[in-house]
C-alpha positions as CSV (number, residue, x, y, z in Angstrom):
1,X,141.7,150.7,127.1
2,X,138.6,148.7,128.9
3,X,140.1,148.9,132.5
4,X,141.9,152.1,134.2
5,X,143.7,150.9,136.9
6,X,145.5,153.5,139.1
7,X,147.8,151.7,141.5
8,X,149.9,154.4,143.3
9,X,148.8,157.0,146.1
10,X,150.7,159.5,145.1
11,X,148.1,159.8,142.0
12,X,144.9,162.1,141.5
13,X,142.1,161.7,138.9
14,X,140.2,164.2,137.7
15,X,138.0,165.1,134.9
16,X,139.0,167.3,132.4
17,X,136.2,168.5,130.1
18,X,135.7,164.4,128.3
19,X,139.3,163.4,129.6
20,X,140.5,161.3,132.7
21,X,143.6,163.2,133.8
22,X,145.8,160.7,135.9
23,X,148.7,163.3,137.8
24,X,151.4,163.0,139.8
25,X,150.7,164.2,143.4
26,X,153.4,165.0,145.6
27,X,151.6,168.2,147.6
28,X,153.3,170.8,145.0
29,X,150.6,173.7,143.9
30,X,151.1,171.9,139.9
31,X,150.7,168.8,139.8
32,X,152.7,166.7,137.2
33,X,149.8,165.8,134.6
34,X,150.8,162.2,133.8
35,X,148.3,160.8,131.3
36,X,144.9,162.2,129.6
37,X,142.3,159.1,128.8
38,X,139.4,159.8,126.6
39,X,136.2,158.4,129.1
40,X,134.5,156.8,126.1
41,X,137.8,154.8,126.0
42,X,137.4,153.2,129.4
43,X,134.9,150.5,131.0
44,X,135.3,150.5,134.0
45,X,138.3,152.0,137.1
46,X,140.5,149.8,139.6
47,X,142.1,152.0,142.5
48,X,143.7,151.1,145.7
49,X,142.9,153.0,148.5
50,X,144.8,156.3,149.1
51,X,144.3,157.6,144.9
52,X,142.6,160.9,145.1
53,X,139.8,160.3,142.8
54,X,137.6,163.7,142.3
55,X,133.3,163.6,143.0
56,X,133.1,165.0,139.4
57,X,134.8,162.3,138.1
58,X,132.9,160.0,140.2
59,X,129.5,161.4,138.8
60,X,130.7,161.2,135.4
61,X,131.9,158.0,135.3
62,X,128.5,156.3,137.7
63,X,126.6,158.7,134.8
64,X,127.6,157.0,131.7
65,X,127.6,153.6,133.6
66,X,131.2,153.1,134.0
67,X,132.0,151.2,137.7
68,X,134.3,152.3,139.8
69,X,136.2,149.7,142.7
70,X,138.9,149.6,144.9
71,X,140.9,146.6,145.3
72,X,143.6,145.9,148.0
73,X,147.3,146.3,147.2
74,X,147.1,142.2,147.2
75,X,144.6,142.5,144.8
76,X,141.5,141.8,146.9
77,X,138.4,143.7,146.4
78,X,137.6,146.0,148.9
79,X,134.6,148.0,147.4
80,X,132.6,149.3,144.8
81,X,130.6,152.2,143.1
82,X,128.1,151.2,140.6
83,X,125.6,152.9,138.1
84,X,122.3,152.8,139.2
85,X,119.9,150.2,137.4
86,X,116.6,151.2,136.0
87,X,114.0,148.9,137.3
88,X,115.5,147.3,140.2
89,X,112.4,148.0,142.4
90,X,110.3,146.7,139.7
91,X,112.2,143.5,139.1
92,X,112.4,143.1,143.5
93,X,108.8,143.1,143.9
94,X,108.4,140.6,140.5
95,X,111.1,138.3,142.6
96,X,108.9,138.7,145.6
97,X,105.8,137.4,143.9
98,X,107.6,134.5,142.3
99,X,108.8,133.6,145.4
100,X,105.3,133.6,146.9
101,X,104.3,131.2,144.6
102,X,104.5,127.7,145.7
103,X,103.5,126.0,142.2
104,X,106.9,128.3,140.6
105,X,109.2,127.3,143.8
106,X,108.2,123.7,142.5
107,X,109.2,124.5,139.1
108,X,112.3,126.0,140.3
109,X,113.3,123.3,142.4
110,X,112.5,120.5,139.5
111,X,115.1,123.0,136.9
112,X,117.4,122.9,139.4
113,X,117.9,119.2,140.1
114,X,117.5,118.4,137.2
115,X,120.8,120.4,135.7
116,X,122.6,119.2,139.3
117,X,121.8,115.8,138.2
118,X,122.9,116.2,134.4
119,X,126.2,118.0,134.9
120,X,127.0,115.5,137.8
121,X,126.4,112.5,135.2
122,X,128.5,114.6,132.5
123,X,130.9,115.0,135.5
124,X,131.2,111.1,136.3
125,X,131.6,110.4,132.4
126,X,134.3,112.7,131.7
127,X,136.2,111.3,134.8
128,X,135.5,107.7,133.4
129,X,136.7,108.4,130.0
130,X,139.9,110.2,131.7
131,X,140.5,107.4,133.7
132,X,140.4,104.7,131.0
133,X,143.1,106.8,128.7
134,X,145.4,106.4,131.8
């Protein structure tokens, strides 16, 4: 199961020892346990707002670099939690330099009109050869 997604308020997700447990919340002291998901099995979690979704849970999942978001009910993303990266300041001040560099912004520049240029001429000869089918 790559994706988790828990699309009702009235649910709660916890962790249980190496288990996502998915229960039925309806402000009783015993909580219906609805479904147990091994984490290994899961890639990442989709919620909408209002799911009850424990900090130990959260840690776990953001630990073994499982995201976590939140989407509207009408499906629009609303926010997310993700695992830290290793070497994100490293790779920021490597971008920094780059960017510094006027001889690499040429380089850059030249790639990147370039590929505009070829995909627009494969662009205008898939159109042609559409058109002359017609």
């Amino acid at each position: 199961m790559p994706t988790l997604f828990i699309t009702d308020v009235n649910h709660q997700v916890a962790l249980s020892s190496k288990h996502i447990v998915v229960r039925q919340n309806h402000g009783t002291d015993n909580p219906k346990i609805l479904r147990q998901i091994p984490i290994h099995d899961v890639d990442r979690v989709v919620a909408i707002p209002g799911v009850r979704i424990s900090t130990p849970l959260l840690t776990r999942l953001l630990r073994l670099k499982i995201p976590v978001s939140f989407i509207s009910k009408t499906g629009y993303l609303i926010g997310s939690f993700c695992p830290a990266r290793e070497g994100d300041a490293t790779d920021r001040l490597r971008q920094y330099m780059y960017a510094s560099d006027p001889h690499w912004i040429q380089l850059q520049a030249r790639e990147l009109v370039a590929a505009k240029l070829a995909n627009s001429r494969r662009l205008l000869q898939k159109a042609s050869a559409d058109h002359s089918l017609s």
